[in-house]
N, CA, C and O of each residue as an XYZ file, in Angstrom:
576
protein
N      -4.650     12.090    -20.194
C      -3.707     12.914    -19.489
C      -2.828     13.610    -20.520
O      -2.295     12.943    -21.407
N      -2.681     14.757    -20.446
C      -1.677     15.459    -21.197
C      -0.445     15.374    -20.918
O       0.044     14.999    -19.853
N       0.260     15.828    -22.166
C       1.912     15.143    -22.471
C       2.633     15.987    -21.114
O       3.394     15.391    -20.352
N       2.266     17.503    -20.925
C       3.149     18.297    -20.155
C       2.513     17.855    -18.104
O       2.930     18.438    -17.103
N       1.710     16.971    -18.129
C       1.202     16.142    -17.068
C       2.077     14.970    -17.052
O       2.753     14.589    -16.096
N       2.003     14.504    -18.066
C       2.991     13.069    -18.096
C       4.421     12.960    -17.433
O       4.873     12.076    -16.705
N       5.080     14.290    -17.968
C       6.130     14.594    -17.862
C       6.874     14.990    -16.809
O       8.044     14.865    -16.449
N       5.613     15.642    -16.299
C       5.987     16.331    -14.754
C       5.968     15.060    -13.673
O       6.883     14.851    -12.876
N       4.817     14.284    -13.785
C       4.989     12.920    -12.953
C       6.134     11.922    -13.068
O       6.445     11.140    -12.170
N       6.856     12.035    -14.490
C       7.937     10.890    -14.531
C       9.205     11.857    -14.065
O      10.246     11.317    -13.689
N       9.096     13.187    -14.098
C      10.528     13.894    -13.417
C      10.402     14.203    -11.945
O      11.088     15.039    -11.357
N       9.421     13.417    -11.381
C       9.356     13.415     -9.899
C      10.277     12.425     -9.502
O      10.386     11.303     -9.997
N      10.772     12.790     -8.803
C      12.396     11.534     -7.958
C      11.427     10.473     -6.876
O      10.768     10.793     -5.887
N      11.616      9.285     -7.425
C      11.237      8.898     -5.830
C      12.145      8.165     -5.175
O      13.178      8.097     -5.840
N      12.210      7.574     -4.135
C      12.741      6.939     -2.929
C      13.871      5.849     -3.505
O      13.430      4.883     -4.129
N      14.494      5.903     -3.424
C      15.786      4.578     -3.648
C      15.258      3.079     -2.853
O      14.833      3.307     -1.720
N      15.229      2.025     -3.142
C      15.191      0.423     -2.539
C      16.373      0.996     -1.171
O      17.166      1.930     -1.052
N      15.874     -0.301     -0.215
C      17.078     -0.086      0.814
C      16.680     -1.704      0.984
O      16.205     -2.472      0.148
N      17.029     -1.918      2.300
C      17.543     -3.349      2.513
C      15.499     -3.916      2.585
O      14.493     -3.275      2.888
N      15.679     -5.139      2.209
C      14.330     -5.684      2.481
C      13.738     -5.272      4.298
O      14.373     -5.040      5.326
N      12.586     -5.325      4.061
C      11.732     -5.376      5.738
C      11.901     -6.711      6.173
O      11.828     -7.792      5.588
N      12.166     -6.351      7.438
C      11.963     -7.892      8.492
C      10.689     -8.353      8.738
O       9.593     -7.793      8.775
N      11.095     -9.616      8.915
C       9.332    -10.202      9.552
C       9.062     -9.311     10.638
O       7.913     -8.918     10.836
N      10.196     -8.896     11.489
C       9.738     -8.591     12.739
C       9.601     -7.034     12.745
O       9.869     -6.512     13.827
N       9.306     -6.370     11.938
C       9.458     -4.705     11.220
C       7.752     -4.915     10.869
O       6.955     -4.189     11.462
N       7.296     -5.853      9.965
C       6.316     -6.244      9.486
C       5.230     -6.453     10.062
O       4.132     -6.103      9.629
N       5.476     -7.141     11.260
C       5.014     -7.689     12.541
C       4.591     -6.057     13.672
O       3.799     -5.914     14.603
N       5.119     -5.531     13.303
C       5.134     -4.171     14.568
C       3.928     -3.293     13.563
O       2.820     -2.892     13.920
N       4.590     -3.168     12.204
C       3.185     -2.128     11.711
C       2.161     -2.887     11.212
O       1.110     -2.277     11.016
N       2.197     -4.532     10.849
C       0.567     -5.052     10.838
C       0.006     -4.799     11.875
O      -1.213     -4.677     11.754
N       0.603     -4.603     13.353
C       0.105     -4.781     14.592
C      -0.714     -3.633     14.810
O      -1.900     -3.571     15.133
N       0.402     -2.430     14.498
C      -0.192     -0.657     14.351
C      -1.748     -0.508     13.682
O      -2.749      0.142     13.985
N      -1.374     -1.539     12.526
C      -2.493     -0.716     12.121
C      -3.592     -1.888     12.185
O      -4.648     -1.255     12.203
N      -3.891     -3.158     12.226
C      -4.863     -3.581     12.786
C      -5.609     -3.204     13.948
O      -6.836     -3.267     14.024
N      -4.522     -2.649     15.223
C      -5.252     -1.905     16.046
C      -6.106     -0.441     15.929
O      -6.945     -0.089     16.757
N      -5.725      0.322     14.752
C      -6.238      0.855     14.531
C      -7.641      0.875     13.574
O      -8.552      1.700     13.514
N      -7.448     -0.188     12.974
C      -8.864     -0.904     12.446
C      -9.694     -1.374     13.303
O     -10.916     -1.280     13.191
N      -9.035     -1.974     14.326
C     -10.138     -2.758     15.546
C     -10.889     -1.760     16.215
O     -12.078     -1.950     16.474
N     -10.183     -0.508     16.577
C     -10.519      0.794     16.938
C     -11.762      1.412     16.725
O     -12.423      1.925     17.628
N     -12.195      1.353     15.151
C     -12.826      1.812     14.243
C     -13.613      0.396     14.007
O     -14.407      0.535     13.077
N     -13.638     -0.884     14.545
C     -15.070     -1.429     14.400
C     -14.529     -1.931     12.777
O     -15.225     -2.896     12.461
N     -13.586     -1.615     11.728
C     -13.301     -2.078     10.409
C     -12.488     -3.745     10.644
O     -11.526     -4.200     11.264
N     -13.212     -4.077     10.025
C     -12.468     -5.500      9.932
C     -11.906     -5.640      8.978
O     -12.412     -5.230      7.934
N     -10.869     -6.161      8.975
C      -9.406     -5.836      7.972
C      -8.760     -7.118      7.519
O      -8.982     -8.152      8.149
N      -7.819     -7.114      6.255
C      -7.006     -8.053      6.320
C      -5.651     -6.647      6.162
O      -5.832     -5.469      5.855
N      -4.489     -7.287      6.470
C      -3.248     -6.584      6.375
C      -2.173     -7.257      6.169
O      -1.653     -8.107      6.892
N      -1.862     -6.875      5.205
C      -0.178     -7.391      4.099
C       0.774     -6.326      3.856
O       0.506     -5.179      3.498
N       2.169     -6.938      4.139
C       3.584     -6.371      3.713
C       4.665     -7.051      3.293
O       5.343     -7.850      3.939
N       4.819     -6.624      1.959
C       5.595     -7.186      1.593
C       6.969     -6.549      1.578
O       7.235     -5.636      2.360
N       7.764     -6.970      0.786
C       9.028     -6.279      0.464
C       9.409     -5.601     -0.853
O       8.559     -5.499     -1.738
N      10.390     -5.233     -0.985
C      10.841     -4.413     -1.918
C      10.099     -4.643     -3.414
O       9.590     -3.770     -4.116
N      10.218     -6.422     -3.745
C       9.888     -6.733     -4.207
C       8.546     -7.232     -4.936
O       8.406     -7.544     -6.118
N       7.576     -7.220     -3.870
C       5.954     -7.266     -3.692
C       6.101     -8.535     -3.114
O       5.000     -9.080     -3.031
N       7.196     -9.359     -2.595
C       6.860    -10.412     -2.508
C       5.870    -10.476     -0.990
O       6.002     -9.482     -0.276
N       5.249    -11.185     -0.659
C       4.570    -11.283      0.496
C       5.550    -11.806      2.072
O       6.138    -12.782      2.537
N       5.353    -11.007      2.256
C       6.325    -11.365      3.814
C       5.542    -11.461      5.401
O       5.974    -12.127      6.342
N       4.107    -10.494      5.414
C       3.424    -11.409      6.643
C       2.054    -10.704      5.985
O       1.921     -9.947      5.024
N       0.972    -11.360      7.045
C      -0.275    -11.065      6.533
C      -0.621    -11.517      7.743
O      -0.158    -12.355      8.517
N      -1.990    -10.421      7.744
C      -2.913    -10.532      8.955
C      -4.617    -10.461      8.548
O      -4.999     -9.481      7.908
N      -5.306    -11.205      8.823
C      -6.412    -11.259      8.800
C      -7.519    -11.303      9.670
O      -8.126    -12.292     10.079
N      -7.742     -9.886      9.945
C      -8.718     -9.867     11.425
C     -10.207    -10.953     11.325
O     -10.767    -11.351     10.303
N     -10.587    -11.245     12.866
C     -12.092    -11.952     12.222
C     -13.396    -10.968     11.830
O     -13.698     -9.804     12.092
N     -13.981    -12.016     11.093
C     -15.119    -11.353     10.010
C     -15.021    -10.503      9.199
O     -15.791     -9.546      9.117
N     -13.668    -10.799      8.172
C     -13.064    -10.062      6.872
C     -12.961    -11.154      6.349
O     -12.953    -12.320      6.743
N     -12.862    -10.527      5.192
C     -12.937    -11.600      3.741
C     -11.834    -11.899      3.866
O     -11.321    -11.365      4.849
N     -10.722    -12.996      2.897
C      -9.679    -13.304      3.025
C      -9.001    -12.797      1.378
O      -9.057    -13.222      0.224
N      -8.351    -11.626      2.123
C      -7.978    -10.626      1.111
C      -7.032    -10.389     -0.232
O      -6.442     -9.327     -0.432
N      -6.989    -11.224     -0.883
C      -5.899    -10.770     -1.828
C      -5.164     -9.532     -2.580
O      -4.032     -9.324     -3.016
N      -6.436     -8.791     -2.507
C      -6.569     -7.305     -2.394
C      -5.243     -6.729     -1.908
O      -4.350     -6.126     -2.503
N      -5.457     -7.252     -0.151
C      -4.484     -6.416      0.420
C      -2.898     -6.834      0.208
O      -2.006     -6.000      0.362
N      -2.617     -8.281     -0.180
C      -1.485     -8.266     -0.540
C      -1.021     -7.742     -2.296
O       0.049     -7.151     -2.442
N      -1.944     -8.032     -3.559
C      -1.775     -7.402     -4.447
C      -1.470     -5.520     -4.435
O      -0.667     -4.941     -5.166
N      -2.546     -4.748     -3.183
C      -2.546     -3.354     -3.574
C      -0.517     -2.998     -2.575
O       0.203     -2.043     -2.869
N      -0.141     -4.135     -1.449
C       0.926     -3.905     -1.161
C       2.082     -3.887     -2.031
O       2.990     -3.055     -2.026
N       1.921     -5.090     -2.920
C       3.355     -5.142     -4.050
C       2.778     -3.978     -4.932
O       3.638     -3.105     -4.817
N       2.025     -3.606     -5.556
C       1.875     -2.348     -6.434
C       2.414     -1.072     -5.662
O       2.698     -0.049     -6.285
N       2.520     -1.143     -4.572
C       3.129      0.340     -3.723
C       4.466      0.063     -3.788
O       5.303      0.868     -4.199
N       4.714     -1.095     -3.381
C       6.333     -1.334     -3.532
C       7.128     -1.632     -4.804
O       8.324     -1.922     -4.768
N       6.426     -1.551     -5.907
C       6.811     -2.343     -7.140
C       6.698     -0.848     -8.070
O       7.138     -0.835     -9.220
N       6.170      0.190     -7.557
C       5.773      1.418     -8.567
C       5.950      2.291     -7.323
O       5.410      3.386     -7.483
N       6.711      2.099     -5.790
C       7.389      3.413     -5.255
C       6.149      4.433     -4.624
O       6.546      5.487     -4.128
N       5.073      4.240     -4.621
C       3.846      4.999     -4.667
C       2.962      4.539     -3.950
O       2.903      3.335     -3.701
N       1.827      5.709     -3.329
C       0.906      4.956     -2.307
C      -0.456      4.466     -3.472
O      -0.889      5.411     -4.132
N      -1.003      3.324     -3.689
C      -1.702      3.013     -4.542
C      -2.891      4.019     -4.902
O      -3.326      3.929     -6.050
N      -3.454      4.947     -4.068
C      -4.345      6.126     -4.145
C      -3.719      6.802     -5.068
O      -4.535      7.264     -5.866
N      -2.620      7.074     -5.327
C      -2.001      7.674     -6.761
C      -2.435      6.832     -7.788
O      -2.160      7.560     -8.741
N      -2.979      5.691     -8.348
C      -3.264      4.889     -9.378
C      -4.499      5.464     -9.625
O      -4.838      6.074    -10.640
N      -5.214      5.208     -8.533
C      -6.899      5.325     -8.285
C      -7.119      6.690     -8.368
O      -8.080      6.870     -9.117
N      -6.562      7.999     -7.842
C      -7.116      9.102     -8.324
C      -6.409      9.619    -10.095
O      -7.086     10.389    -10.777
N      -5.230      9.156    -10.561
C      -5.187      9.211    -11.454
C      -6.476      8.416    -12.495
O      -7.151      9.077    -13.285
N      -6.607      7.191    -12.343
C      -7.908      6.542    -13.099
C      -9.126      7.045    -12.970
O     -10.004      6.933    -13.825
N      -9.229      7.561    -12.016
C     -10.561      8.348    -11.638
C     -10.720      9.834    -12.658
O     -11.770     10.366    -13.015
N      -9.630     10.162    -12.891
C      -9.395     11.382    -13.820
C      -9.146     11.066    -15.267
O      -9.743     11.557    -16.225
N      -8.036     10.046    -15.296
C      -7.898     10.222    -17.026
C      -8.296      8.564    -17.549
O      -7.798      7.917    -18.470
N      -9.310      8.209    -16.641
C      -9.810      6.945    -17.315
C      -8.870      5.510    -17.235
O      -7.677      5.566    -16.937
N      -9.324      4.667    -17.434
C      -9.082      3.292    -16.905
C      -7.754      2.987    -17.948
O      -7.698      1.790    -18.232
N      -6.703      3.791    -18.563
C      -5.465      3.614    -18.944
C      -4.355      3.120    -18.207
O      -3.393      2.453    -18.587
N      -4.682      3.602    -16.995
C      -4.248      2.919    -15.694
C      -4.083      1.518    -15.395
O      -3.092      0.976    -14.906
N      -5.279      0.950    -15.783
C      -5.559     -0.586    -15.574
C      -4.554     -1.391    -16.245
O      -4.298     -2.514    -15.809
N      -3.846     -0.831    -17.463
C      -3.138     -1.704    -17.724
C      -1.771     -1.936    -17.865
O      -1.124     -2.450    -18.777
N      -1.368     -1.329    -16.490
C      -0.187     -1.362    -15.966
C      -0.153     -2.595    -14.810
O      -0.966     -2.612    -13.885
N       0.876     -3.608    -14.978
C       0.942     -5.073    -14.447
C       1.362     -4.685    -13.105
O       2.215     -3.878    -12.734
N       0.439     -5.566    -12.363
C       0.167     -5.742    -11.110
C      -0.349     -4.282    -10.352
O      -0.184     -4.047     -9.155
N      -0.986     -3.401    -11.296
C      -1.563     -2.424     -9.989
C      -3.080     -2.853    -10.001
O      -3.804     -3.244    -10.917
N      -3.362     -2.588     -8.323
C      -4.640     -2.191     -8.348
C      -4.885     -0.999     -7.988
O      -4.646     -0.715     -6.814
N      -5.413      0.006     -8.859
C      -6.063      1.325     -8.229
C      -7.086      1.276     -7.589
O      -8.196      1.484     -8.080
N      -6.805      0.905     -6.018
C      -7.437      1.514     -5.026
C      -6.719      1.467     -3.551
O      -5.927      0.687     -3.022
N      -7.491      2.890     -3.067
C      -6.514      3.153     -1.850
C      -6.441      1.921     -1.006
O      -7.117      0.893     -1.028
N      -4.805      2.539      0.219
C      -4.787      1.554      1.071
C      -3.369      0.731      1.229
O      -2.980     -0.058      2.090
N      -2.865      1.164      0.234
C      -1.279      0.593      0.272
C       0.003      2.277      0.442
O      -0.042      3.391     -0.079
N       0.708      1.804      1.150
C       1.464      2.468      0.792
C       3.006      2.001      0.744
O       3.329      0.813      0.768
N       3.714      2.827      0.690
C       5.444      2.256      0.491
C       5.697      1.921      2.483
O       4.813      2.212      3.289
N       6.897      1.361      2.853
C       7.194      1.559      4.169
C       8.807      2.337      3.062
O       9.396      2.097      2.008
N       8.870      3.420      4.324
C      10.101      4.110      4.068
C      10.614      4.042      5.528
O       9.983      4.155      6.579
N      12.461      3.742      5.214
C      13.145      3.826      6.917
C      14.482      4.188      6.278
O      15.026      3.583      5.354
N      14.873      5.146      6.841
C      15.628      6.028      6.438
C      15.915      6.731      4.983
O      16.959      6.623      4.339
N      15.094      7.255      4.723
C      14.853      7.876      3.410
C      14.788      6.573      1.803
O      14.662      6.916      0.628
N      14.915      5.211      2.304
C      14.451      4.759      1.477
C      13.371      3.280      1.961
O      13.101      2.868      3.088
N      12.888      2.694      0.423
C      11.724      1.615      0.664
C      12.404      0.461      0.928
O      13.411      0.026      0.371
N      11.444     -0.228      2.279
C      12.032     -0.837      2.388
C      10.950     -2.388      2.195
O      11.144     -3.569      2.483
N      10.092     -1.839      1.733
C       8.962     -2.723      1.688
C       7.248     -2.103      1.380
O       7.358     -1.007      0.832
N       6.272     -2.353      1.507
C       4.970     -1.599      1.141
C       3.842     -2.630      2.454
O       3.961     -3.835      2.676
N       2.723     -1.572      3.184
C       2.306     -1.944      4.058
C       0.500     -1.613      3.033
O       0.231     -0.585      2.412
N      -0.336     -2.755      3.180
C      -1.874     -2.620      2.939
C      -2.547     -2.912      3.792
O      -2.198     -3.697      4.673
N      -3.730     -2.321      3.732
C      -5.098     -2.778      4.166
C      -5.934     -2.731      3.285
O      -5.772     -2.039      2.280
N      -7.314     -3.689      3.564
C      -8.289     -4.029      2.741
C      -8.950     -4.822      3.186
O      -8.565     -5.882      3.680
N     -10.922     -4.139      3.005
C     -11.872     -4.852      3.697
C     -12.528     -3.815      3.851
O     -13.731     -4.067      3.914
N     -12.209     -2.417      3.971
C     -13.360     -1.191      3.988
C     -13.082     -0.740      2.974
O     -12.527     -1.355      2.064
N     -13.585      0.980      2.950
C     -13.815      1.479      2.335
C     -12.261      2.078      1.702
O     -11.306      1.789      2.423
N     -11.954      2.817      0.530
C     -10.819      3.114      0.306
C     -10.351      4.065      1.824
O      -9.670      3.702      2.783
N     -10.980      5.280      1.566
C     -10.116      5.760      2.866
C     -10.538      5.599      3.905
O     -10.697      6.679      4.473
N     -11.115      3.894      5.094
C     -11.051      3.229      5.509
C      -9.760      2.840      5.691
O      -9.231      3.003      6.791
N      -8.964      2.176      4.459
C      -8.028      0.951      4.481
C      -7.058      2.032      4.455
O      -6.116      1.558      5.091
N      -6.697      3.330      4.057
C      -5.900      4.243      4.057
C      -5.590      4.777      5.505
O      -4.489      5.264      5.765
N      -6.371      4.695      6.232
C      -6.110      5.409      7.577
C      -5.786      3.994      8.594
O      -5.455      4.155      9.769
N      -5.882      3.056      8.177
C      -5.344      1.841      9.082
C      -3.728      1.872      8.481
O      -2.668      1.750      9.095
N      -3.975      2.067      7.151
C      -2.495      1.961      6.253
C      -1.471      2.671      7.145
O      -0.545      2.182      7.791
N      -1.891      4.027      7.013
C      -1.036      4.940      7.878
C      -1.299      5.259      8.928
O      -1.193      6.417      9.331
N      -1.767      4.132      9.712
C      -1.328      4.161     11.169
C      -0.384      3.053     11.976
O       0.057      3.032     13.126
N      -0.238      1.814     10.440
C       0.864      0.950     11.002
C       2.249      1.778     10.164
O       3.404      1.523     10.503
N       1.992      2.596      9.252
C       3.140      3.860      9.284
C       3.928      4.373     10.043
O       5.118      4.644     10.204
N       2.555      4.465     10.648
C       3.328      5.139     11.902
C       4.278      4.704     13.132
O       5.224      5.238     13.711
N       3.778      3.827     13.223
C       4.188      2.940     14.260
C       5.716      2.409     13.959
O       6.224      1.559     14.689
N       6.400      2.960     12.853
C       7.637      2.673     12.161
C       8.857      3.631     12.896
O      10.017      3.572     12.488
């Protein structure tokens, strides 16, 4: 990646921390978007954590693997402000330099939860395909 690329990505502003997510905040968009996996026949696991990456609920539909995935790609959204598909199409472009930044995984499927202009936690899926787990992602988004 070039220096005047570098530069432009670290003078992008992102989102300020706000108060941690509730279980019961957590609970409403695992719900969102498992239904929207069930929808689609994808069998899913789904994790959100908080500000922190720490793990705060998890859902694991039947006949999905039991995902670590989805709680690791959640704290990397919340821990780096970013939907993890920013890791993964960056690595996909300037090579696996990416990888060795602690605790990401580049691949889609996580994103930040934002409630009122700041994070208040990060919502994943994982068990399909990247943009599979991206469109369950942001549909317990939505449901916010």
């Amino acid at each position: 990646m070039s220096i005047s690329k570098w530069s432009a990505m670290a003078a992008v502003t992102l989102p300020k921390y706000g108060a941690d997510i509730s279980v019961d905040t957590a609970k409403v968009i695992a719900a969102a978007a498992t239904k929207e996996c069930a929808a689609h026949s994808w069998p899913m696991a789904i994790a959100v954590t908080d500000t922190h990456g720490a793990l705060v609920y998890y859902e694991k539909m039947d006949d999905t693997e039991l995902s670590q995935a989805a709680v690791e790609k959640a704290a990397a959204a919340a821990l780096y402000k970013r939907p993890t598909r920013a890791f993964y199409d960056v690595t996909a472009k300037a090579g696996p330099f990416m990888l060795t930044m602690p605790g990401v995984l580049a691949a889609p499927g996580a994103w930040p939860v934002i409630k009122d202009g700041k994070i208040i936690g990060a919502l994943a899926a994982s068990g399909g395909t990247g943009d599979q787990d991206d469109v369950c992602a942001k549909a317990g988004l939505a449901a916010l």
